[in-house]
Structure formats: structure tokens, C-alpha cells
N, C-alpha and C positions, 0 to 999 in steps of 0.2 A: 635281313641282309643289309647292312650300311652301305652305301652309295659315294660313291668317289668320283670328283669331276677333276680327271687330269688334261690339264691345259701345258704341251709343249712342241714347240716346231718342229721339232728335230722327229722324223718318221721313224728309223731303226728306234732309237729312245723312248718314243712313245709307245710304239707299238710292245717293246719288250719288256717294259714298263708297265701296261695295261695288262700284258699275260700272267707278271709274275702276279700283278693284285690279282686277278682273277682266280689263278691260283691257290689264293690265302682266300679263297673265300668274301670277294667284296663286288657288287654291280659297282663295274667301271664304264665311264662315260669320257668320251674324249676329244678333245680340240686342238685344231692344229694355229691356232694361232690367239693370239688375248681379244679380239673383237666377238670372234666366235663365240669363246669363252664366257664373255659376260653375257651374252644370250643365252648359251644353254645355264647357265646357274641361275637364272634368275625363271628360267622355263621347270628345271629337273627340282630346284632346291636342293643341291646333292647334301650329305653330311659332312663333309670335307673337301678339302679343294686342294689338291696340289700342283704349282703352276713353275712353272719358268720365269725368269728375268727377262732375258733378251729375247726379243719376238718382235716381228713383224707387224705391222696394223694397232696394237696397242702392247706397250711391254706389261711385264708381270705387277709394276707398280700403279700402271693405270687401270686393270682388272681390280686390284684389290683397292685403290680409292674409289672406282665405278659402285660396287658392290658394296662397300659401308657406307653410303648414302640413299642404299636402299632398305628399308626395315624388314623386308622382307628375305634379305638375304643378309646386312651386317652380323650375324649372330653367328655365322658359318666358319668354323675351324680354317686355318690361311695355313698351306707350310711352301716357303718357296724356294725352286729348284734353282742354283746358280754357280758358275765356275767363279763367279766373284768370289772373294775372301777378305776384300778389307774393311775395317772397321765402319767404317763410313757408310759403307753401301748393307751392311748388317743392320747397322744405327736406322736407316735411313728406312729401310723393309719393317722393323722394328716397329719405327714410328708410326708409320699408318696403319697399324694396327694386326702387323702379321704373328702367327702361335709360333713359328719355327721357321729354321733356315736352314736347309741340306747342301751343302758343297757337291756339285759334280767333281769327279766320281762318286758316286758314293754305294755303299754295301745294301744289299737289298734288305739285311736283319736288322740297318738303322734306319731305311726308310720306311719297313714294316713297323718297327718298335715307333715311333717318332708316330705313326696315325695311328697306332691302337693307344697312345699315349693321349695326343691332341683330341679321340673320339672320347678316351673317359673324364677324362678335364674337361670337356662340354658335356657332359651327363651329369656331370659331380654341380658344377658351376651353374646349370641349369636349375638342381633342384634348391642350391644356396638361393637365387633368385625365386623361386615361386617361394621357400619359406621366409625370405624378405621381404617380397610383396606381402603375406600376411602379418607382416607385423606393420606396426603402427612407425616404427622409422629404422631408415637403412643407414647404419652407420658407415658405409662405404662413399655413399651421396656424399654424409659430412666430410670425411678425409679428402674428395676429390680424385684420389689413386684407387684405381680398377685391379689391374693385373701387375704382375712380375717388371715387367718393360718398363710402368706409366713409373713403377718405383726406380728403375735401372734410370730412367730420364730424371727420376729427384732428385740422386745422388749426383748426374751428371750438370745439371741445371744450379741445383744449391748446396753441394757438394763442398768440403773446403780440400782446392787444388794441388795436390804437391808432386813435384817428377823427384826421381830420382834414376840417378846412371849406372849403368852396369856395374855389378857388385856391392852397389849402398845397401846397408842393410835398414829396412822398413821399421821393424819393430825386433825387439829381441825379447828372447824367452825370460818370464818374471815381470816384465813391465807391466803398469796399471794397462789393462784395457779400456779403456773407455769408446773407442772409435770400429766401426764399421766399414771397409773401404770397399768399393769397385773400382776394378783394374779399367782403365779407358785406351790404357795401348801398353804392349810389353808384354813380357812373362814374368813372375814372379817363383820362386823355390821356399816350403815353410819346411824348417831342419830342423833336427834337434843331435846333440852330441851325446852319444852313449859313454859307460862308465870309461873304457875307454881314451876317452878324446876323440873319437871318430864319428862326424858326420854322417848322419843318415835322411837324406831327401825322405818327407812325407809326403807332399803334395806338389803338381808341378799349379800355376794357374795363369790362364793367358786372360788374354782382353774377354772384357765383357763377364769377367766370376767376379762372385764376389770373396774378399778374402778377410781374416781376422776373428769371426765367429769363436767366441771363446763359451760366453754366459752372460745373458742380460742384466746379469747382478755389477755394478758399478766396482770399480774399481777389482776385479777378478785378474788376474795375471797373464799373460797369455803363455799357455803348453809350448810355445815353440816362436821359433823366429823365423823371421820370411826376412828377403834377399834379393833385392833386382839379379834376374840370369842376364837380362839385356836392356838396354836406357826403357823407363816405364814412368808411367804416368796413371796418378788415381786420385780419384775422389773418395773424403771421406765424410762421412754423416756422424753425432753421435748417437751412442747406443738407447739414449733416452730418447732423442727425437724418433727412431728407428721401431722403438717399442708405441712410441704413440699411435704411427702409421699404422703396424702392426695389429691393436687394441681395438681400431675403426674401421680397419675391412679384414673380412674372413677370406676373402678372397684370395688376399697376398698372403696372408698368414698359411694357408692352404698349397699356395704354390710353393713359397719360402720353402714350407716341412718338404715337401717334393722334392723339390731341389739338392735340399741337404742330405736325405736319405738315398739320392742319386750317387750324394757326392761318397758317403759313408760306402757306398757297395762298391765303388772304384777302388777307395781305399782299403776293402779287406782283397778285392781280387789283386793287387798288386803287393800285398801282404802274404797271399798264399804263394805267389807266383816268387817271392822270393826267399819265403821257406821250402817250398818244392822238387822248383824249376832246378833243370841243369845251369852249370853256367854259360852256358850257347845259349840256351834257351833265353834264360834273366838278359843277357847284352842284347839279343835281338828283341825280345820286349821294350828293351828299353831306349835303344834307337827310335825305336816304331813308335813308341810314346813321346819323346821328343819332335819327331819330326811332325807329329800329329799337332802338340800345343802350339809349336811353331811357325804352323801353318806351309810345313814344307812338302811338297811331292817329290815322288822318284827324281833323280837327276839331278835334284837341290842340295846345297852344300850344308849340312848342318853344323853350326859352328858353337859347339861347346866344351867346357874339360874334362878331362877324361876322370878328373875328381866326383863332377857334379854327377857322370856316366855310373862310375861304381857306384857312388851315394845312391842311388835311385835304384840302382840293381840289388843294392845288396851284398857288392864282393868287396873282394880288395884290388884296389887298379893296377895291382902287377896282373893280376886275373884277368882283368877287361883288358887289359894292353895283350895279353897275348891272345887274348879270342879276336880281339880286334885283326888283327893280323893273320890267324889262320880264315877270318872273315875274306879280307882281302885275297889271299889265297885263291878262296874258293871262288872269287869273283862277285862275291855278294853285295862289297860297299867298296868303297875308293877312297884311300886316308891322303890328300894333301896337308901338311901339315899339323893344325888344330881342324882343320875342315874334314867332317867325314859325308861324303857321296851315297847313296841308294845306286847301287845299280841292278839289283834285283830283289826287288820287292815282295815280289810271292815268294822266292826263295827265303829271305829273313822269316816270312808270314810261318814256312813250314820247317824251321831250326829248330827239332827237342834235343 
């Protein structure tokens, strides 16, 4: 049985927090605040730690630099808990060396998924190192870059800088690829036009993904074109420098495939969901997904077109404009204008 050290102040939260892991099957251990914290982790050794931001006596950042200064506990899975959301304070948890970062609220099947995730990536990652240590050299040592992050911080560090504004388009479909970017703030849209002429959203991608992955082969074309949805700013690498990093640690090569096969399973379930689904259903996935890259909660005004809306659902925006409005109807969202409102959230959650 894996062992869980959750460190969070907040008492209802913790406590219902430690039932549901208990639950799922994990010895859960708990702290009401970061001083504590770093006592019992370095007393219990747990397998993972999941902690809070904001706290009292020592916040969730000084737990997790306390503790990778010790060798005895640096090695320990970090996921941290925070109503924070901006870039910066992501960046910044990131950097001192955290696996993951959960948004309060958040679902109990993403913060279950996120530790059975973070517990096999330190099984998998663990035994990459014992069969490194037997070798006579660690090509990870030579590159310098450890994990996913240390590479997020190479692109952002030596990166070359470009913003673009709402609506510029990034790259279009047929261009040489040569360039890898991450996104450092903004959302991005990658489209492609059916025979048609009509626009269909394939991927939406906010801060911190990376976007452009076509094929490591130089000068390959890219499938599709990407689109600022709102002012964005990115860093790009080329795909050569990208394959060197690549070539000298397993590790990131390892996380990379993960990532991407994260991203490929998004993309067929939004794929079914709009061969499927009703069209109530498609519009309110597709609010919900918007509002999610956007970083918006109930109450928040979503400000997109009702083009970019069908694109992503799958209809035709005479379709979405009248779901839209038997929406509103029902009381479920609030249309000012281009703004569209949440105002019941579980209600969208249960639209077929």
C-alpha cells in the first residue's frame, strides 16, 4: 500500500481529502500546516506528497524547497494544491522542482489520476536510474535537462520570443516545419478547412503545452494551422536542437511520449463526442472546454465566436446559436453579447 503525506490547512478539505484517498486504497498521512509537514516527510518517507500553497507557518513552496535539500526525501513525487492559476505562480512551483499542480476545485478522478500517474513516473524514472547508474555514462548528466519542466524552462530561457494578437495566425497548414514552440501565455486554436471551406477546431492549447509537433524530419509541412484565440506569446526552439536534448536524456524522451499520448486520447475523445453526441450535448462540452483552457470558473464571462464554438463542436453555428439560447432559456449560461456566463455548471456537466 503507497503512502500519501497530504499537507493542507484547510480542515473540511483535508479531512475529505484524506477519506476519499483512503478510499482508493492509499495510507494517508496528514498535516495541518507546511512546518509540520516537512517533519512528518522526512520522519514517514511517504511515496508522494500532496500539499497546498497558502499555509500558515511555512507555505507549500517552502515545504518543497525544505525537502529537496534533503537526499533523503528530494526523490519524493510533489503535486501542489492551489486556487492560484497564473502563469507565474505555475512557473514558479514548476521551478523548484514540483511533478504537478491541481487547481482548487478540483475533481477527485483528476486528483486520483494525477497520483496514480506521478506514483508510476517514479517507478518507471527510478528504474531508468538504477540501469544508468550501471552503465559506465549517463547521457542525461551530459545534456543537463532532467525532466519535462527543466526542458519547459529551455525553451523559455533560449527560446526565440515571438507574441502575436488575437487572431494572428502562428503557422499555416503546408509550411516547412522546422520550429517547436511553447505557449508562455495565451490560448492558441490548430484548424484545418474541410473540402467544404469550413473550419474545424482540432486542438484548443493554453499556457504552458507545447504546440507545432508535426515529425522530426526537417522541413515536413505542418497538417494544420494554429491561430492566436487571444493576445499569446511563445517560445520557439528548433526541431534539431529539440532532437539533441531528446537523443541525451531518456527521461524527457519518456515524459515527452506521455505527454503526447495524453494529448492524442483528448483528441479522439473530442472526436467521438462529436460524431456522437447530441447537439446540446457537443455545445455544452464545448463551453466546458473552453472555459477549462481559459482558465475560467462559473460566473466568468467567456469571450469567444460563436464560429470558433461550432468549429470545436462539430456543427453549424445556426445550430449553436439556437442551442445557445434554449441554454439561456433554461437558465444554464447568460449571453451578453460575444460574452457567454456559466451559471450552472453541473447543469451544463449533465446536458445529453
Amino acid at each position: 500500500m503507497k503512502t500519501i503525506l497530504l499537507i493542507e490547512d484547510d480542515t473540511a478539505l483535508r479531512e475529505n481529502t484524506a477519506e476519499l484517498l483512503e478510499l482508493s486504497d492509499y495510507k494517508v498521512i496528514t498535516s495541518p500546516n507546511g512546518k509540520v509537514g516537512i517533519v512528518k516527510a522526512k520522519e514517514e518517507k511517504p511515496d508522494i506528497i500532496v500539499c497546498d500553497i497558502m499555509m500558515p507557518e511555512v507555505d507549500g513552496y517552502g515545504v518543497l524547497e525544505a525537502l529537496s535539500f534533503d537526499t533523503t526525501t528530494n526523490h519524493i513525487p510533489f503535486i501542489f494544491l492551489s486556487a492560484k492559476t497564473e502563469h507565474k505562480e505555475i512557473r514558479k512551483g514548476m521551478d523548484l522542482g514540483a511533478d504537478d499542480y491541481l487547481t482548487k476545485p478540483f475533481e477527485e478522478e483528476e486528483l486520483l489520476n494525477a497520483i496514480e500517474s506521478r506514483l508510476a513516473k517514479a517507478a518507471l524514472l527510478s528504474k531508468i536510474v538504477r540501469d544508468q547508474q550501471s552503465s559506465t555514462k549517463s547521457t542525461s548528466e551530459d545534456n543537463g535537462l532532467r525532466n519535462l519542466h527543466e526542458l519547459k524552462n529551455f525553451f523559455d530561457d533560449n527560446g526565440e520570443i515571438s507574441e502575436f494578437k488575437k487572431g494572428e495566425v502562428i503557422y499555416e497548414e503546408g509550411e516547412h516545419s522546422n520550429n517547436i514552440y511553447l505557449i508562455l501565455k495565451g490560448v492558441v486554436k490548430s484548424h484545418k478547412m474541410d473540402e467544404n471551406g469550413k473550419e474545424l477546431i482540432t486542438t484548443l492549447y493554453k499556457t504552458d503545452d507545447f504546440l507545432g509537433f508535426t515529425s522530426f524530419i526537417d522541413n515536413t509541412p505542418y497538417l494544420e494551422s494554429a491561430t492566436a484565440v487571444e493576445d499569446s506569446e511563445l517560445a520557439g526552439i528548433s526541431k534539431n536542437n529539440l532532437k539533441e536534448i531528446l537523443e541525451k536524456s531518456k527521461n524527457i524522451s519518456l515524459e515527452l511520449m506521455e505527454l503526447l499520448t495524453d494529448n492524442l486520447s483528448e483528441i479522439k475523445e473530442q472526436l467521438l463526442q462529436m460524431a456522437y453526441s447530441s447537439v446540446r450535448k457537443k455545445t455544452a462540452q464545448t463551453i466546458l472546454q473552453f472555459a477549462d483552457v481559459l482558465n475560467k470558473k462559473s460566473q466568468d464571462s467567456i469571450k469567444i465566436s460563436r464560429n470558433d464554438l461550432a468549429s470545436v463542436a462539430g456543427i453549424a453555428t445556426e445550430s449553436l446559436i439556437r442551442t445557445l439560447s434554449s441554454f439561456k432559456k433554461d437558465g444554464l449560461i447568460e449571453i451578453e453579447g460575444r460574452n457567454i456566463k456559466i451559471l450552472d455548471l453541473s447543469g451544463l456537466q449533465l446536458v445529453e
